[in-house]
N, C-alpha and C positions, 0 to 999 in steps of 0.2 A: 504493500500500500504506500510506500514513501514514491514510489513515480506519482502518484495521484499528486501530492502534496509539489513534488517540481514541476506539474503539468500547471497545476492554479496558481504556481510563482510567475512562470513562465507567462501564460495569459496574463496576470495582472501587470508584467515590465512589458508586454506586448499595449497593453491600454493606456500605462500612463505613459508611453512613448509616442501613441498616439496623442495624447491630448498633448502632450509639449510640443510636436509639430505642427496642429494646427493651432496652439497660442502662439508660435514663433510668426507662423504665417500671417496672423491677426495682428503681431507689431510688426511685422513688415508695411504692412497694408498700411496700416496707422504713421507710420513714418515718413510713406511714401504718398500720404495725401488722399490715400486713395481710400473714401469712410462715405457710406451713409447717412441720413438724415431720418430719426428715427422712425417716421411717417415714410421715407422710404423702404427702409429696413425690415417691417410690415410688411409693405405691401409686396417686396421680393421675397419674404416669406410665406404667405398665401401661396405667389405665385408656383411655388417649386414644391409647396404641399398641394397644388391641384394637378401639378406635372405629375407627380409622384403618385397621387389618387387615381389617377385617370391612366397611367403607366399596370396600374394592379389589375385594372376590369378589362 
């Protein structure tokens, strides 16, 4: 049973390796000028949860 235990290590440095690349890419963005307005940022969120809705049916 200790593989179990390196398999759930392994996922978790697999997720928060994830999440630091895309906060790295989020201050990129942010550095680089390149931000939304939060009434923007909305409405590009709707939008790519109806791509992603309409992607399932």
């Amino acid at each position: 049973m200790a593989w179990a235990g390196a398999d759930k290590e392994k996922l978790h440095k697999a997720e928060e390796n994830d999440f630091l690349r895309r906060l790295d890419r989020g201050i990129d963005d942010m550095e680089a000028g390149r931000e939304l307005s939060l009434e923007e940022a909305f409405q590009k969120i709707n939008e790519l949860r109806s791509i992603r809705r309409d992607a399932r049916v």
